[in-house]
PDB file of N, CA, C and O in Angstrom:
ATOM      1  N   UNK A   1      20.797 -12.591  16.504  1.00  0.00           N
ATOM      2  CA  UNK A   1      19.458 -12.591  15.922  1.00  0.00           C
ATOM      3  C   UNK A   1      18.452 -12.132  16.979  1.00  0.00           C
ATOM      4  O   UNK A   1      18.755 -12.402  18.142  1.00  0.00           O
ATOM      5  N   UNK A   2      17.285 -11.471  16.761  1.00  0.00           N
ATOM      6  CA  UNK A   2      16.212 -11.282  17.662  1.00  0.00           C
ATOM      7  C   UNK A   2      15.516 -11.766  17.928  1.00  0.00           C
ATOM      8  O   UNK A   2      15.064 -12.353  16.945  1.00  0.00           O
ATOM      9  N   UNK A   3      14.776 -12.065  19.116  1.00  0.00           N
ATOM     10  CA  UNK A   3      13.747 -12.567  19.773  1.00  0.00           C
ATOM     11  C   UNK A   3      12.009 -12.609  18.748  1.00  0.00           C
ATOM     12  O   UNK A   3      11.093 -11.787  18.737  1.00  0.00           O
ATOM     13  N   UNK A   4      12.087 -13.238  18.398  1.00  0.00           N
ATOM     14  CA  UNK A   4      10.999 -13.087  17.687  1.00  0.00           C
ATOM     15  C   UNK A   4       9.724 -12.457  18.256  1.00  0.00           C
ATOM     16  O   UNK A   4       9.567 -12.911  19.390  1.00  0.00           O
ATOM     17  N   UNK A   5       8.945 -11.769  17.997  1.00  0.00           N
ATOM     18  CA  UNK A   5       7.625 -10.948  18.641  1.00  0.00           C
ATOM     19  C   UNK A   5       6.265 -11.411  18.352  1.00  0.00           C
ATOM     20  O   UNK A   5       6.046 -12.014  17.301  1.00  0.00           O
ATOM     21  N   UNK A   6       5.433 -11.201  19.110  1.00  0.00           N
ATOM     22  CA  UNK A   6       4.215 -12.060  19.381  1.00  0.00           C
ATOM     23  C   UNK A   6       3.761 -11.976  17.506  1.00  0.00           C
ATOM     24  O   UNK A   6       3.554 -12.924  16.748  1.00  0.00           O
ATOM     25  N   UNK A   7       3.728 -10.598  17.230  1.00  0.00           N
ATOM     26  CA  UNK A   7       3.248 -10.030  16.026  1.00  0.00           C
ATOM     27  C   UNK A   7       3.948 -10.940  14.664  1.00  0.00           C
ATOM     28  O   UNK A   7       3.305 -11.498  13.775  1.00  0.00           O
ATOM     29  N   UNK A   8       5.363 -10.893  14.807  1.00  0.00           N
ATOM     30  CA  UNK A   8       6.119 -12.029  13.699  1.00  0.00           C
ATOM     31  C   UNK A   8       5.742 -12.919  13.718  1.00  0.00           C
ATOM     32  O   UNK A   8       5.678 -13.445  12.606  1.00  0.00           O
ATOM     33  N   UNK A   9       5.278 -13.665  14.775  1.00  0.00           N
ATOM     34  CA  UNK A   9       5.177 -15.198  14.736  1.00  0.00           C
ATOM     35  C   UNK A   9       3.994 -15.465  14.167  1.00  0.00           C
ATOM     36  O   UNK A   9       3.771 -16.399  13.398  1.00  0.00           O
ATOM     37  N   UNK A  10       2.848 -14.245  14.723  1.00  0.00           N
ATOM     38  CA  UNK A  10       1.620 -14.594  14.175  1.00  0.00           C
ATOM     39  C   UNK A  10       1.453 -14.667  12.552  1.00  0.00           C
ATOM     40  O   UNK A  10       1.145 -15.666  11.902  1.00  0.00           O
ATOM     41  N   UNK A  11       1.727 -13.394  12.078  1.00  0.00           N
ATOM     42  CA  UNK A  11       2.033 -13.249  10.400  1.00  0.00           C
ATOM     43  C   UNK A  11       2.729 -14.364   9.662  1.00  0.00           C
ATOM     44  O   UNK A  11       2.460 -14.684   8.504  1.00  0.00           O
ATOM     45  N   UNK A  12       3.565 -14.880  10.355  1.00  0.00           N
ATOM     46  CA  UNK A  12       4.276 -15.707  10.204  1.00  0.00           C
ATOM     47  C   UNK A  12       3.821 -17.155   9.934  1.00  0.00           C
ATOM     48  O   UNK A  12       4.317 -17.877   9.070  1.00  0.00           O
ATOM     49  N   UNK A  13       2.609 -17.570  10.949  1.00  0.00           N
ATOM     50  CA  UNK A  13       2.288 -18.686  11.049  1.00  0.00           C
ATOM     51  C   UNK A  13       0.905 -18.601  10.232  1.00  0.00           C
ATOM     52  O   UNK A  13       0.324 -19.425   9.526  1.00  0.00           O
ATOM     53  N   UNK A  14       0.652 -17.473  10.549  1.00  0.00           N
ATOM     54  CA  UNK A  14      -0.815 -17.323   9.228  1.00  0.00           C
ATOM     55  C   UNK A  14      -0.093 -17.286   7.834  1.00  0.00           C
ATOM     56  O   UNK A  14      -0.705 -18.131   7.181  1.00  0.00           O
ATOM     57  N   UNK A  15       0.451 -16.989   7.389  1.00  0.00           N
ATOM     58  CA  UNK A  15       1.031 -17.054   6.242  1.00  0.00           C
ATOM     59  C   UNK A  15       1.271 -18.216   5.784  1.00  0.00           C
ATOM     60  O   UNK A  15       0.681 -18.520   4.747  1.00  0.00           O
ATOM     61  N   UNK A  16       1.967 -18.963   6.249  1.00  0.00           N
ATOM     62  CA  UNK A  16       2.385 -20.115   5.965  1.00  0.00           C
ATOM     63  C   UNK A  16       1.286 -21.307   6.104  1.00  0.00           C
ATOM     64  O   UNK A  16       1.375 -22.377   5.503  1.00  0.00           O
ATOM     65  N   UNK A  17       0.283 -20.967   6.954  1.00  0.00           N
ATOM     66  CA  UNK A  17      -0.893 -21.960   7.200  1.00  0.00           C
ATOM     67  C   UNK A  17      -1.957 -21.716   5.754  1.00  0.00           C
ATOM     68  O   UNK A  17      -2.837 -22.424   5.264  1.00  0.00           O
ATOM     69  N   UNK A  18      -1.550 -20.744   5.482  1.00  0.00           N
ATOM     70  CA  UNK A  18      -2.241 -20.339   4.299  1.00  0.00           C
ATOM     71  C   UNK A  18      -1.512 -20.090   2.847  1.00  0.00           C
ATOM     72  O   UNK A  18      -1.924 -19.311   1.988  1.00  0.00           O
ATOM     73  N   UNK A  19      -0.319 -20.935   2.756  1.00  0.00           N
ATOM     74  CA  UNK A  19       0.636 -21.377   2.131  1.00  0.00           C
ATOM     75  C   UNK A  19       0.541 -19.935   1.446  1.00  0.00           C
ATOM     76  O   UNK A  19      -0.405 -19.841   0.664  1.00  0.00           O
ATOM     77  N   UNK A  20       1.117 -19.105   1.546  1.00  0.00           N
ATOM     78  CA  UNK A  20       1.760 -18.051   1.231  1.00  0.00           C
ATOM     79  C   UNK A  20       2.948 -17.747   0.708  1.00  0.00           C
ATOM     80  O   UNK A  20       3.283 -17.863   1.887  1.00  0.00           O
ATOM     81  N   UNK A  21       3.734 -17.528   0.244  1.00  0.00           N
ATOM     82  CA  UNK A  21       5.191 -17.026   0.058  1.00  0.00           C
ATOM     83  C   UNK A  21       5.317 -15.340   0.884  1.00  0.00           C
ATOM     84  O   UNK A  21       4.249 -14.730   0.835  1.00  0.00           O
ATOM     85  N   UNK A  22       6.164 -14.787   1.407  1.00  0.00           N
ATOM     86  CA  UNK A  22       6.722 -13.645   1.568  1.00  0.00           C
ATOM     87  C   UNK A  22       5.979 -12.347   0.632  1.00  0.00           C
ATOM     88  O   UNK A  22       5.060 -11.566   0.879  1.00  0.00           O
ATOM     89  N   UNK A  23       6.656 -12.505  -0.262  1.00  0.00           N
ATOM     90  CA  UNK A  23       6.124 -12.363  -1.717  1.00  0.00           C
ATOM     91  C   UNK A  23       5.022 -12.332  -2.108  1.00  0.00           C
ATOM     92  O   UNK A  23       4.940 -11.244  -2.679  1.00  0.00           O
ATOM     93  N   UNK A  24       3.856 -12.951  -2.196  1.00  0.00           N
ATOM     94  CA  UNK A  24       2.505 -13.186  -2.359  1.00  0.00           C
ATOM     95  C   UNK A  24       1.963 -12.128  -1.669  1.00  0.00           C
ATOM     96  O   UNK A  24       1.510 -11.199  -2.338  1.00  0.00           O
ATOM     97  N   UNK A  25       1.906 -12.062  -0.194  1.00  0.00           N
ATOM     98  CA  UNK A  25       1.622 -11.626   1.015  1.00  0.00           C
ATOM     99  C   UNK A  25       2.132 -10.107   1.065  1.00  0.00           C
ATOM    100  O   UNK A  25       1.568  -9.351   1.856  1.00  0.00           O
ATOM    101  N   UNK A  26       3.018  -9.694   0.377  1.00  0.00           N
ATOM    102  CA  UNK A  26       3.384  -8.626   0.144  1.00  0.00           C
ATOM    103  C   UNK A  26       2.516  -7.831  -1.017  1.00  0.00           C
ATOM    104  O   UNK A  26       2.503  -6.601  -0.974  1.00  0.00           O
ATOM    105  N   UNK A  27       1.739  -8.578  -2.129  1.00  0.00           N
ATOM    106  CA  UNK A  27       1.375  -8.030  -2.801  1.00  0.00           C
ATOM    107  C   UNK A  27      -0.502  -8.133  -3.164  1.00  0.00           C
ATOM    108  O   UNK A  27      -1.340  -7.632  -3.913  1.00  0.00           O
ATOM    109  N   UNK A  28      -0.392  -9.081  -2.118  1.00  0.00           N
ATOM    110  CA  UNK A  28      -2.130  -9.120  -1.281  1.00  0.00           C
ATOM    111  C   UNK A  28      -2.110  -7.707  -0.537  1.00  0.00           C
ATOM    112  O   UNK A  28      -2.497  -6.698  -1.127  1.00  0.00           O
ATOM    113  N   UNK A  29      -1.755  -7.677   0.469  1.00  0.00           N
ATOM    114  CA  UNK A  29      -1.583  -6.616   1.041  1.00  0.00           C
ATOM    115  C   UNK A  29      -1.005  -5.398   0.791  1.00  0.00           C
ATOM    116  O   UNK A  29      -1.306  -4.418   1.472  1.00  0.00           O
ATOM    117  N   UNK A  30      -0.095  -5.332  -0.236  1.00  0.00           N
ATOM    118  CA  UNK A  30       0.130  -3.810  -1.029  1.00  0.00           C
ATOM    119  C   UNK A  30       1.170  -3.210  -0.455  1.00  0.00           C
ATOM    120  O   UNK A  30       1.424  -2.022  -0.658  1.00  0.00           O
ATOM    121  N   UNK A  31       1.945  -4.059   0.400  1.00  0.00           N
ATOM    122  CA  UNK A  31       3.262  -3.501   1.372  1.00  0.00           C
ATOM    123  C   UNK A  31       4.508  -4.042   1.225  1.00  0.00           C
ATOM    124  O   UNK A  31       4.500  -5.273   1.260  1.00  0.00           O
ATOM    125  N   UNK A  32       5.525  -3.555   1.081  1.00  0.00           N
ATOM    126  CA  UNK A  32       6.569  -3.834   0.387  1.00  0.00           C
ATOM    127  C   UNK A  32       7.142  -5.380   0.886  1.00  0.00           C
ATOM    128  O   UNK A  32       7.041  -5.929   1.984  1.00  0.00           O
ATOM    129  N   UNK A  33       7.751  -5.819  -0.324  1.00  0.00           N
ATOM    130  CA  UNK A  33       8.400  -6.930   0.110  1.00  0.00           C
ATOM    131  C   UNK A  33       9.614  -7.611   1.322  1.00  0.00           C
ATOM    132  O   UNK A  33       9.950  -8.663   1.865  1.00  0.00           O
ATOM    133  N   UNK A  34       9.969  -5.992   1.239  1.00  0.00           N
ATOM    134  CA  UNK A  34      11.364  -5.827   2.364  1.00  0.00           C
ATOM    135  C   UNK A  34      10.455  -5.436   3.663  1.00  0.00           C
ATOM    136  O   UNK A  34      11.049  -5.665   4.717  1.00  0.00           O
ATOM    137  N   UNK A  35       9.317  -4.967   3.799  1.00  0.00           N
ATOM    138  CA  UNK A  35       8.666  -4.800   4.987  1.00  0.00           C
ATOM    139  C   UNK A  35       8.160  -6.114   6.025  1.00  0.00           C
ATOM    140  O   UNK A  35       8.335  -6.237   7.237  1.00  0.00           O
ATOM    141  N   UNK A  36       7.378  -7.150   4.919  1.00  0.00           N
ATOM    142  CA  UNK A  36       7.625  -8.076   5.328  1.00  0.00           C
ATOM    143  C   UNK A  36       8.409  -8.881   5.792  1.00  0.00           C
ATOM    144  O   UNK A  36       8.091  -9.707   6.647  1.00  0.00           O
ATOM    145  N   UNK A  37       9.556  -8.763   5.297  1.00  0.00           N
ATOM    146  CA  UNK A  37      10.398  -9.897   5.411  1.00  0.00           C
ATOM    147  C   UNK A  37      10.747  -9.117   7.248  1.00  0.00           C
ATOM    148  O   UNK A  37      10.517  -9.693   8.311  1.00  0.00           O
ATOM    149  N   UNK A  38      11.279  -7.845   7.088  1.00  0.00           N
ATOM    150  CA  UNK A  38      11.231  -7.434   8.544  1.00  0.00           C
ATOM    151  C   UNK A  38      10.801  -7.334   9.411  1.00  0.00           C
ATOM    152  O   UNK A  38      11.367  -7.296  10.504  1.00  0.00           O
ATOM    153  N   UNK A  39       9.306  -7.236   9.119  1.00  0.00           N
ATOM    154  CA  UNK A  39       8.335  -7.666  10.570  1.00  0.00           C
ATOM    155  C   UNK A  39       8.267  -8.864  10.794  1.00  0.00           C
ATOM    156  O   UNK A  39       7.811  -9.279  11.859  1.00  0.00           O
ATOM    157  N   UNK A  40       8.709  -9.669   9.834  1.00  0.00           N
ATOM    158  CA  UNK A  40       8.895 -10.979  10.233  1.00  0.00           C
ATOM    159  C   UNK A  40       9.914 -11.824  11.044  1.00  0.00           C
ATOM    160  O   UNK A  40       9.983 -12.927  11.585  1.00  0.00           O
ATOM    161  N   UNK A  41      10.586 -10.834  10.860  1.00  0.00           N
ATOM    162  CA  UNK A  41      11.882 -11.473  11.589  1.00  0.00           C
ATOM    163  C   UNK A  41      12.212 -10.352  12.710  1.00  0.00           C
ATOM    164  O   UNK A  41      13.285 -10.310  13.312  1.00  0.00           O
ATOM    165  N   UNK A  42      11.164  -9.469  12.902  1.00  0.00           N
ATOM    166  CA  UNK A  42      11.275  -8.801  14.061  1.00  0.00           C
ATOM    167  C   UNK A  42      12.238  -7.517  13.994  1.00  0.00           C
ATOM    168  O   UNK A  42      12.533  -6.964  15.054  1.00  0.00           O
ATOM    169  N   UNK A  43      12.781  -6.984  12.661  1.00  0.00           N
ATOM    170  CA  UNK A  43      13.546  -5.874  12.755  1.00  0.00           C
ATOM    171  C   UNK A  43      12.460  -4.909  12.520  1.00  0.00           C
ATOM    172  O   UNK A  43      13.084  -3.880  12.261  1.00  0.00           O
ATOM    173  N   UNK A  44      11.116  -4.606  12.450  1.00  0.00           N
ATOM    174  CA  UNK A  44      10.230  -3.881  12.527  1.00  0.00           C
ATOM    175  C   UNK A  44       9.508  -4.422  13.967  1.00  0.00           C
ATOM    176  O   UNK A  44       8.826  -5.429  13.779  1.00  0.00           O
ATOM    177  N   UNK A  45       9.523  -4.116  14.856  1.00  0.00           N
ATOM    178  CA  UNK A  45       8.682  -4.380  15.983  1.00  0.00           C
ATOM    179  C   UNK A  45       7.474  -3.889  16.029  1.00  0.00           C
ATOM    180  O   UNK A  45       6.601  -4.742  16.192  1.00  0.00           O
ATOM    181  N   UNK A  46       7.201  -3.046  15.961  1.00  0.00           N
ATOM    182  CA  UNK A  46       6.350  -1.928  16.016  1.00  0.00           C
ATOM    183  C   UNK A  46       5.273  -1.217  14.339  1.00  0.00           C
ATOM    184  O   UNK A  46       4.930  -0.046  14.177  1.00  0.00           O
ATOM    185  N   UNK A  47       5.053  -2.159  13.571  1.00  0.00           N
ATOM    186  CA  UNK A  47       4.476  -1.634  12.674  1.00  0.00           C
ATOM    187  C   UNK A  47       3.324  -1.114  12.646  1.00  0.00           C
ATOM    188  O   UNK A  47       2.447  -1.696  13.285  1.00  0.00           O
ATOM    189  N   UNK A  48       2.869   0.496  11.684  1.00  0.00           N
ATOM    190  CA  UNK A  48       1.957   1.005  12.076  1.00  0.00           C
ATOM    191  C   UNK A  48       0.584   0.511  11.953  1.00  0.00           C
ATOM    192  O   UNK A  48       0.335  -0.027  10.874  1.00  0.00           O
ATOM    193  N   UNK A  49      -0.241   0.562  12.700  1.00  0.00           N
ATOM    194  CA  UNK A  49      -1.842  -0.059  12.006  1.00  0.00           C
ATOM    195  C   UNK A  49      -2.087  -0.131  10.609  1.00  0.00           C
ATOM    196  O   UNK A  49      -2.618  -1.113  10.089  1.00  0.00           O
ATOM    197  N   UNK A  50      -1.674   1.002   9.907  1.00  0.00           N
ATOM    198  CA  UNK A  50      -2.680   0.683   8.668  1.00  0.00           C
ATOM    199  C   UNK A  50      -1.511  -0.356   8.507  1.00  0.00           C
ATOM    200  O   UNK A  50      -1.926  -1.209   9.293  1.00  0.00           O
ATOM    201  N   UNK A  51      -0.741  -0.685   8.189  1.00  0.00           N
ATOM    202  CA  UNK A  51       0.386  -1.870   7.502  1.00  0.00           C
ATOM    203  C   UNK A  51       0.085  -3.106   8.209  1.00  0.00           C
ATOM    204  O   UNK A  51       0.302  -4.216   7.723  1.00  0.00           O
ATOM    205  N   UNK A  52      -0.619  -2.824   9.819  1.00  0.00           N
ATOM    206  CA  UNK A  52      -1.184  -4.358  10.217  1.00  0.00           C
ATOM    207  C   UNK A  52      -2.395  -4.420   9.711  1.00  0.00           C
ATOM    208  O   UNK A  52      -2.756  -5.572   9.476  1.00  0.00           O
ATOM    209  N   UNK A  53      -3.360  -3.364   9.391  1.00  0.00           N
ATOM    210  CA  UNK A  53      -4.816  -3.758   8.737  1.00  0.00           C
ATOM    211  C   UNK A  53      -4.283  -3.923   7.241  1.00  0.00           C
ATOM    212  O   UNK A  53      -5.204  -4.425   6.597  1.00  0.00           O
ATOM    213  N   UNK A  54      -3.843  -3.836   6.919  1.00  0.00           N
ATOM    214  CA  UNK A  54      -3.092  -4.471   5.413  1.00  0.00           C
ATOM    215  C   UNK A  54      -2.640  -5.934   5.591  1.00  0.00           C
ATOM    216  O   UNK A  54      -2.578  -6.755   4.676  1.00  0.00           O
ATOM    217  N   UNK A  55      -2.412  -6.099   6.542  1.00  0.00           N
ATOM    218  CA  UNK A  55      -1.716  -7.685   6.161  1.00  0.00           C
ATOM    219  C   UNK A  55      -2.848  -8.511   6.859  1.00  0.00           C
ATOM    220  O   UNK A  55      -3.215  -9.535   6.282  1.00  0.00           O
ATOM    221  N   UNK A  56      -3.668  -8.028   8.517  1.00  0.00           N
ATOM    222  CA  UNK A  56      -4.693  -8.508   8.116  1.00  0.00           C
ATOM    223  C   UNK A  56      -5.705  -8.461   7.312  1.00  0.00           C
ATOM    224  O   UNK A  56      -6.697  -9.043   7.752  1.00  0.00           O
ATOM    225  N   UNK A  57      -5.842  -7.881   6.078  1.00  0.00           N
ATOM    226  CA  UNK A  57      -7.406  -7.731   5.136  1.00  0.00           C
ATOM    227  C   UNK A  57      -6.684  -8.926   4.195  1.00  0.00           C
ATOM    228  O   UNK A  57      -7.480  -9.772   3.788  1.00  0.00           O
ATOM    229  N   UNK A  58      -5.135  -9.123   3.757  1.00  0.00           N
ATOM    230  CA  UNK A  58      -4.791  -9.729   2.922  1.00  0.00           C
ATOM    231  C   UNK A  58      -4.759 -11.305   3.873  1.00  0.00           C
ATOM    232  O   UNK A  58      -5.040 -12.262   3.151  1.00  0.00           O
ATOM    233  N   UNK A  59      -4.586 -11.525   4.739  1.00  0.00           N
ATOM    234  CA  UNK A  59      -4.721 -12.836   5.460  1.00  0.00           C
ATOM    235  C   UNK A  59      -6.206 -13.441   5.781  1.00  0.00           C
ATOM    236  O   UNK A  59      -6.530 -14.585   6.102  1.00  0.00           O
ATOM    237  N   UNK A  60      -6.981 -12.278   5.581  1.00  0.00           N
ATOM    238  CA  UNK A  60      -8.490 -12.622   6.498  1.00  0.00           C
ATOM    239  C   UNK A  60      -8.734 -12.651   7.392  1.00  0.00           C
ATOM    240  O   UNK A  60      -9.709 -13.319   7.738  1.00  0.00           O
ATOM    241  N   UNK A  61      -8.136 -12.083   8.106  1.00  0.00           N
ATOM    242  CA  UNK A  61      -8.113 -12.196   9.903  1.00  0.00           C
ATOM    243  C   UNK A  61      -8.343 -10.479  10.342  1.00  0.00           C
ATOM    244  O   UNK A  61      -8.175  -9.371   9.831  1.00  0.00           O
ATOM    245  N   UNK A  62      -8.682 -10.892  11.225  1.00  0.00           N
ATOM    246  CA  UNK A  62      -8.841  -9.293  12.332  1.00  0.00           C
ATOM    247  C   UNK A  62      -7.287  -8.924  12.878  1.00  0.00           C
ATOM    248  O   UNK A  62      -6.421  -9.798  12.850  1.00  0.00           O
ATOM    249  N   UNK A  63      -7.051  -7.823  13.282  1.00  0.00           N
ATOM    250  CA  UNK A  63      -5.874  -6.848  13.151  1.00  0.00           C
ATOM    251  C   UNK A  63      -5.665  -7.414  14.736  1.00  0.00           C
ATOM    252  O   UNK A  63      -4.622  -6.913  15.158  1.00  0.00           O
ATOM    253  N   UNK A  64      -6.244  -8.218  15.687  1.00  0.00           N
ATOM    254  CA  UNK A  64      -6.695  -8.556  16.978  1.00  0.00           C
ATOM    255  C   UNK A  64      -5.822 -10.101  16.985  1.00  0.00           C
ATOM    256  O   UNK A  64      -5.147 -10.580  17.896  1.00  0.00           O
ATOM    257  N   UNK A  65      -6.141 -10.702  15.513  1.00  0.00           N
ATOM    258  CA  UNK A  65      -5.604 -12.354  15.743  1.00  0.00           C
ATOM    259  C   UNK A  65      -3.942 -12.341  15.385  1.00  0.00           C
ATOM    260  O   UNK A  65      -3.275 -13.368  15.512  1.00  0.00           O
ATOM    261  N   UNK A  66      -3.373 -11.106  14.939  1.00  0.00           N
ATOM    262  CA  UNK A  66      -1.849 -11.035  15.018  1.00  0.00           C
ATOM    263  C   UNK A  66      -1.285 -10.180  15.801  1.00  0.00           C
ATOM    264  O   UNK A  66      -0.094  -9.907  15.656  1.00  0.00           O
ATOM    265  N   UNK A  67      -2.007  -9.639  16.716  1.00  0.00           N
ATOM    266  CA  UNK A  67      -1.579  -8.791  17.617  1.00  0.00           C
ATOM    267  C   UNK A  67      -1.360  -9.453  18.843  1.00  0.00           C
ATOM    268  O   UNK A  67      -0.372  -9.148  19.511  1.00  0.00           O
ATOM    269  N   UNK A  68      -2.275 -10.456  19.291  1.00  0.00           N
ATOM    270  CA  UNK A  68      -2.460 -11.401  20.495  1.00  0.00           C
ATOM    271  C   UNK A  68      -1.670 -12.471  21.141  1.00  0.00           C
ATOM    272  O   UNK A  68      -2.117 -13.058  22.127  1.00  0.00           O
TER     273      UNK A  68
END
């Protein structure tokens, strides 16, 4: 399994603090369901901005508080 990345954990923990499902969060943000689940678990490391300003506009947060 992989090391989880600063970026997963954050999405990760905002999501869930904001009782989210996978699912939900996928369709707040307009990005596939299988995308999520992979940046989440770190087989996307590297996702492009607009797909992080997508998941932050759908979380409420700045593209800055899951990057950090």
């Amino acid at each position: 399994m992989k090391k989880e990345n600063k970026i997963s954990k954050n999405i990760k923990r905002l999501r869930k603090t904001q009782d989210l499902s996978q699912d939900r969060l996928s369709k707040l943000a307009g990005v596939s369901y299988n995308s999520i689940i992979k940046i989440e678990n770190s087989a996307i490391t590297n996702p492009t901005i607009e797909t992080l300003q997508k998941i932050a506009n759908a979380l409420k947060v700045q593209v800055d508080d899951l990057i950090k």
